[in-house]
C-alpha positions in Angstrom: 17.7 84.2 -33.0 16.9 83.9 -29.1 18.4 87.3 -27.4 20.4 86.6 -24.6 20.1 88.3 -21.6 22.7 90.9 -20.1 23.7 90.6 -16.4 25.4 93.4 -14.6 27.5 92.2 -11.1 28.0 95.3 -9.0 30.8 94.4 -6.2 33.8 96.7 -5.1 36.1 93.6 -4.9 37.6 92.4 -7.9 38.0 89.0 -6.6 34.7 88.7 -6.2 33.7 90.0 -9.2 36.1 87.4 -10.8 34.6 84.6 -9.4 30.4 85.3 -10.1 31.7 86.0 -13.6 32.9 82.2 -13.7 30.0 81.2 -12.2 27.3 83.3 -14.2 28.9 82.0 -17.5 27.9 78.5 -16.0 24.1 79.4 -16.1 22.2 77.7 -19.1 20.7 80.4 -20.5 24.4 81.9 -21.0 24.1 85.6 -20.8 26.4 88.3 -21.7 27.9 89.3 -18.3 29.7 93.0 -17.0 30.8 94.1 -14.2 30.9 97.5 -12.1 32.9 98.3 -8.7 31.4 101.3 -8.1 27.6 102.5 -7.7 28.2 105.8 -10.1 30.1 103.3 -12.6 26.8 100.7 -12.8 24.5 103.7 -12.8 26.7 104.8 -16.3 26.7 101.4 -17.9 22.9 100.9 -17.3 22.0 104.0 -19.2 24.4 103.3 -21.5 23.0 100.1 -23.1 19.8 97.7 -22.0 20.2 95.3 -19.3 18.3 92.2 -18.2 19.0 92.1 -14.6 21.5 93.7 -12.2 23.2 91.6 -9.3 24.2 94.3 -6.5 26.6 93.8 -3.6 25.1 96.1 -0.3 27.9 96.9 1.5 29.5 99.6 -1.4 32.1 102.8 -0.6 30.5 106.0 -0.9 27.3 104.6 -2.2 25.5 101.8 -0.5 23.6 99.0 -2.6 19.8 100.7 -1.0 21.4 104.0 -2.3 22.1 102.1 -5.5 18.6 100.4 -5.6 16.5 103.0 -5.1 18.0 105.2 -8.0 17.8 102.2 -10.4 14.2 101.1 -9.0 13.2 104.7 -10.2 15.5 105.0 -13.3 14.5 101.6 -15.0 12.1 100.4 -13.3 11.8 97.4 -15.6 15.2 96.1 -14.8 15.8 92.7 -12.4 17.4 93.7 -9.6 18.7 90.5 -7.3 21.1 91.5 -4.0 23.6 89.2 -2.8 25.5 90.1 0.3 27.4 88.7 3.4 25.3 91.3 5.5 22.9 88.1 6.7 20.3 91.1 8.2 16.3 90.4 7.7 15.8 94.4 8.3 17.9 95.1 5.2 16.1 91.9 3.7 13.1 93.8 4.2 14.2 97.0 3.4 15.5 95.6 0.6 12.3 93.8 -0.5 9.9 97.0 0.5 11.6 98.8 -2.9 11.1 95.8 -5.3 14.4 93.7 -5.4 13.6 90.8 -6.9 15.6 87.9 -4.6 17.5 88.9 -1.4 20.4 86.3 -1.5 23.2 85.6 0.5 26.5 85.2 -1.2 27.6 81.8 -1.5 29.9 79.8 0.0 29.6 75.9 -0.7 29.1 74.1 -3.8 25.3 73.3 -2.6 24.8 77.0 -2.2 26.5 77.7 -5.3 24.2 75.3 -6.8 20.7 77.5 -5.0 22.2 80.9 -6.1 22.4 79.8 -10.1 19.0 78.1 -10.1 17.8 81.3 -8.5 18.8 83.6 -10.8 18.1 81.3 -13.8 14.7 81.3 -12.5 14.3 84.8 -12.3 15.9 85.1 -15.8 13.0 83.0 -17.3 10.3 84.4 -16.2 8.4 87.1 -18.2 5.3 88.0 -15.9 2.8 90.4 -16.9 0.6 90.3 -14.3 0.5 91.5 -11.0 2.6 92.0 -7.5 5.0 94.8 -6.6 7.2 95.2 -4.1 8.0 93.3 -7.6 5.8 94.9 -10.2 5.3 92.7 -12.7 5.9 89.5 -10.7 3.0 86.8 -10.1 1.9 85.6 -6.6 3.1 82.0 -7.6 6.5 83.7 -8.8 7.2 85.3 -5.5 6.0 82.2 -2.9 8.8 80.2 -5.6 11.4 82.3 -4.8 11.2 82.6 -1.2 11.1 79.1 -0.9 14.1 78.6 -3.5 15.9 80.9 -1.4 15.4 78.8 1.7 14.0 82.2 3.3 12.8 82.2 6.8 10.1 85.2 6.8 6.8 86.5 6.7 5.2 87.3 3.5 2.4 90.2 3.7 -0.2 90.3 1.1 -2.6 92.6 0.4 -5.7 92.8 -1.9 -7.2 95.8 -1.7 -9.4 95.8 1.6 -8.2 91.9 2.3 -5.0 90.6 3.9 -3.6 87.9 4.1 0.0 86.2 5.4 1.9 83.5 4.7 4.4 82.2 7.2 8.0 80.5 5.9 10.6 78.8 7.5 14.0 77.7 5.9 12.0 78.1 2.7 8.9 75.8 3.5 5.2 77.2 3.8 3.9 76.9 7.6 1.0 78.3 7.8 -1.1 81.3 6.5 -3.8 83.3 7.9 -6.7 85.2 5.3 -9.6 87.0 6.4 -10.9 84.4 8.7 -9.6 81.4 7.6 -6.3 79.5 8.2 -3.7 77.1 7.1 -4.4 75.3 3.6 -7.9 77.4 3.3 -6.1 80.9 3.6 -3.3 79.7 1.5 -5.7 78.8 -1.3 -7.2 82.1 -0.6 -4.8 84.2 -1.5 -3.3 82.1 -4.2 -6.7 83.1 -5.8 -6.0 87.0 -5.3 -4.7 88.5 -8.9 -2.9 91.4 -7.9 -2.5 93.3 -5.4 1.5 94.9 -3.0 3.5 92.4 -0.7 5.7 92.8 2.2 8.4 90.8 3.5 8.6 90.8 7.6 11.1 89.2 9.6 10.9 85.8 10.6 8.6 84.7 13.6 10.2 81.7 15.0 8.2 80.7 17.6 5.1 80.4 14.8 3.2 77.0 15.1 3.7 74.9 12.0 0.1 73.8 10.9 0.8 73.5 7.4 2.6 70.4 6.5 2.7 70.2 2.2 5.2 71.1 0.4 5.5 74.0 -1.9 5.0 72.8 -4.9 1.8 70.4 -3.6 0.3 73.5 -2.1 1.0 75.7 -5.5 -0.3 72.2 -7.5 -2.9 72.1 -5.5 -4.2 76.0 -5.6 -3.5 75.7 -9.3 -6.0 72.5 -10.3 -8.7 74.6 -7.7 -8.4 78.1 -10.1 -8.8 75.6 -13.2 -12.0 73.8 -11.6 -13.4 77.3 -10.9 -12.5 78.3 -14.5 -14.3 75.3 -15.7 -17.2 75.2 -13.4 -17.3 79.4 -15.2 -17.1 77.7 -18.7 -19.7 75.4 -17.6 -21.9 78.2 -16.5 -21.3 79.7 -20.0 -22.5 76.7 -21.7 -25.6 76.1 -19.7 -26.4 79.8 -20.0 -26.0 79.7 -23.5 -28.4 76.6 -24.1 -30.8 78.3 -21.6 -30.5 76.1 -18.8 -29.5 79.3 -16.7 -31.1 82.6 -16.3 -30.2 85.7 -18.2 -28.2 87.2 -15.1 -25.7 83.9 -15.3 -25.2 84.2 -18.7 -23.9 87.2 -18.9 -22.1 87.1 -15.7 -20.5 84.0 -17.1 -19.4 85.8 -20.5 -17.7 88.8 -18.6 -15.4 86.1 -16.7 -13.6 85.3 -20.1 -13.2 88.5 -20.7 -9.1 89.3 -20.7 -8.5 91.9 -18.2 -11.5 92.1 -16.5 -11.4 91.8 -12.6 -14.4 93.1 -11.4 -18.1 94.0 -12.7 -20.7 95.7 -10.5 -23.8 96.6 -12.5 -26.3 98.6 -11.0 -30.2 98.2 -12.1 -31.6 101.6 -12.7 -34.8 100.7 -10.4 -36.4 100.9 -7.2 -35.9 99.7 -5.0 -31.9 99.6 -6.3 -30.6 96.1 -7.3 -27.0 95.0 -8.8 -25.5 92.1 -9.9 -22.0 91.3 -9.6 -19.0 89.3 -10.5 -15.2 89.4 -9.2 -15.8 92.2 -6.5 -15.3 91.6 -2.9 -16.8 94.4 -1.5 -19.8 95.0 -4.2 -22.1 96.1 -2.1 -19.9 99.2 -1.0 -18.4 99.8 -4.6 -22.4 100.4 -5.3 -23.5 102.4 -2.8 -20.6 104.6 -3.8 -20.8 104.9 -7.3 -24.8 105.7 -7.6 -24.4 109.4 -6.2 -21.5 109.6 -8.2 -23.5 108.7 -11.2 -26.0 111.2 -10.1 -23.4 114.2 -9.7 -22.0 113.7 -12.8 -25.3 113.5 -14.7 -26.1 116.7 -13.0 -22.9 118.0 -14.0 -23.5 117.0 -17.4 -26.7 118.9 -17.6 -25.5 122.0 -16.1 -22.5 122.2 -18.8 -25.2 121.0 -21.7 -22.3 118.3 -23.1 -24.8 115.9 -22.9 -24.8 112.3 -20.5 -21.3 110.8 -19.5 -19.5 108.1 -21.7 -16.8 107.0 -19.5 -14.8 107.9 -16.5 -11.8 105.8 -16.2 -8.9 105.8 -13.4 -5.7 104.4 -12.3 -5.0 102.9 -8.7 -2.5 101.8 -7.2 -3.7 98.0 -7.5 -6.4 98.2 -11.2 -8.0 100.4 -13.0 -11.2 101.0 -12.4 -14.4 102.3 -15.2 -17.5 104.1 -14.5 -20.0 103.3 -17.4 -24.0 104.3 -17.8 -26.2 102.7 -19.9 -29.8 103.0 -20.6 -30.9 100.6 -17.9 -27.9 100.1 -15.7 -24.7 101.7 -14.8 -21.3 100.0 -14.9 -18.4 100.2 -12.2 -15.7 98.0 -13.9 -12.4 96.9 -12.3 -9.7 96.0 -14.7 -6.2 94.8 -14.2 -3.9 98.0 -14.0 -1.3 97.2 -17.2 -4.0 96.9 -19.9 -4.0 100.1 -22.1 -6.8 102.8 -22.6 -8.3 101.0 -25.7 -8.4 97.7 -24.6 -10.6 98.9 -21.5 -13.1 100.7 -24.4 -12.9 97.8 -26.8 -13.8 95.4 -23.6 -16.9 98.2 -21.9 -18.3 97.6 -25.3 -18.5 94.1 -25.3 -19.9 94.1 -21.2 -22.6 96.4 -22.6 -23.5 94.4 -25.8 -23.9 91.8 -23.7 -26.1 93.4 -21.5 -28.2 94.5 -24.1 -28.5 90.9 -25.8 
């Protein structure tokens, strides 16, 4: 039996709260629906029992809906949050955004925006992302350009990929233009559709922005989409050939460690001189290894001075992946990973990157 999902409405009118129960029961999914007037009151019923996704009104008596959001964003940080308000402001929009609400949504007030706000919500509702994007933690790219353009949002969307940035310019929910590195329009767009995690801003609209992007949406995410799945292939391809011997030993293996689930990045350093690496996934290899030999060397050195023998592993969390120092006999290992895959998998998967190496 399919769970259905719970929906808390926080609004200190009753009237209100009257109608976006009649309207919530109209959504197709059909969840179980409760209500709060007061932020202290939703803060009791969410610890009280699991919810799917709480609907929050900003302008609240004695505590605001940012006051609200920013204790639930730390208390359940898994919870949906989704604010709908008459306060039509793109500084609380982006205030609001910059602590990880979901959708920013104005309250509506025709049946065509009635229509928007359910499909909105019912598209949140189905979405069960792993991956990712926070300002929404566990949203994809692809998840968060839909739902600015769903809301009809004029705005600026800032993404960032560790040293790379990129931005991607709406107006009244189309795609405009976007800027990455040094490339612009459909280029940069398909740029950053090609980023796998990485945090997100939401600026104010820039209305005097020339338009030089003229696709729709959903051509431009059809379009970024059939572009990953030729790279993927043109990877498989790479695999195949390698594995038949039309391709050197470096492609090979290169090629296996890009079907590997959860790996983003490998930088493998050549224990020679003068110092060589290969690389796959990294954008900035060349600094990740110039960084990671001395720290190879300090911890071998460390190593010998406590007599525990030659480092295994040194693994950390970021804000963005996880990242893996590894030595072997012949190479070291720096290893990105995405940043929700558990301690095991990461050992299970650096065994697997050195077997191949090996092979």
């Amino acid at each position: 039996m399919v769970k259905r999902h719970k929906l808390l409405v926080l609004d200190d009118n009753p009237d209100f709260l009257d109608v976006y129960r009649q309207m919530l029961a109209g959504l197709p999914s059909r969840p179980e629906i409760q209500t709060a007037t007061s932020g202290a009151r939703a803060i009791a019923l969410l610890e009280s029992e699991p919810f799917t996704l709480l609907l929050c009104d900003l302008n609240l008596p004695k505590m605001d809906g940012l006051q609200v959001l920013a204790i639930v964003r730390r208390r359940f940080p898994e919870l949906r949050t989704v604010v709908m308000t008459a306060m039509v402001d793109e500084q609380y929009r982006a205030r609001a955004y910059g602590m990880g609400v979901d959708l920013f949504l104005e309250k509506p007030s025709t049946p065509e925006g009635n229509k928007l706000f359910l499909d909105c919500l019912e598209s949140l509702l189905d979405r069960d992302v792993q991956t990712g994007f926070r300002g929404i933690q566990n949203k994809s790219l692809v998840d968060i350009i839909q739902l600015e353009s769903l809301s009809q949002s004029s705005s600026v969307l800032k993404v960032v990929n560790g040293p790379l940035e990129g931005r991607i310019w709406f107006q009244n929910g189309d795609i405009i233009d976007a800027v990455a590195v040094d490339l612009q329009a459909g280029a940069a767009f398909r740029r950053i559709m090609g980023w796998k995690a990485g945090s997100f801003e939401i600026l104010p609209a820039d209305a005097d922005h020339p338009r030089m992007i003229f696709e729709a949406c959903h051509s431009l995410l059809l379009d970024s989409a059939q572009a990953m799945d030729e790279a993927a292939g043109e990877a498989r391809q790479a695999a195949a050939d390698a594995a038949t011997g039309s391709s050197g030993a470096a492609v090979s293996r290169m090629s296996g460690v890009s079907q590997m689930a959860g790996v983003e990045f490998v930088v493998a350093m050549a224990k020679e001189s003068p110092p060589k690496f290969e690389a796959w996934g990294a954008e900035n290899p060349e600094q990740i290894a110039a960084w990671a030999r001395p720290v190879f060397q300090n911890f071998r050195a460390l190593g010998d001075r406590l007599e525990v023998g030659q480092l295994q592993l040194i693994s950390g969390v970021g804000w963005q992946r996880q990242a893996a120092l590894v030595p072997a006999a012949q190479t070291d290992f720096c290893l990105g990973f995405q940043r929700n895959i558990e301690a095991e998998q990461i050992r299970e998967t650096t065994k697997k990157i050195l077997a191949l190496w090996e092979s």
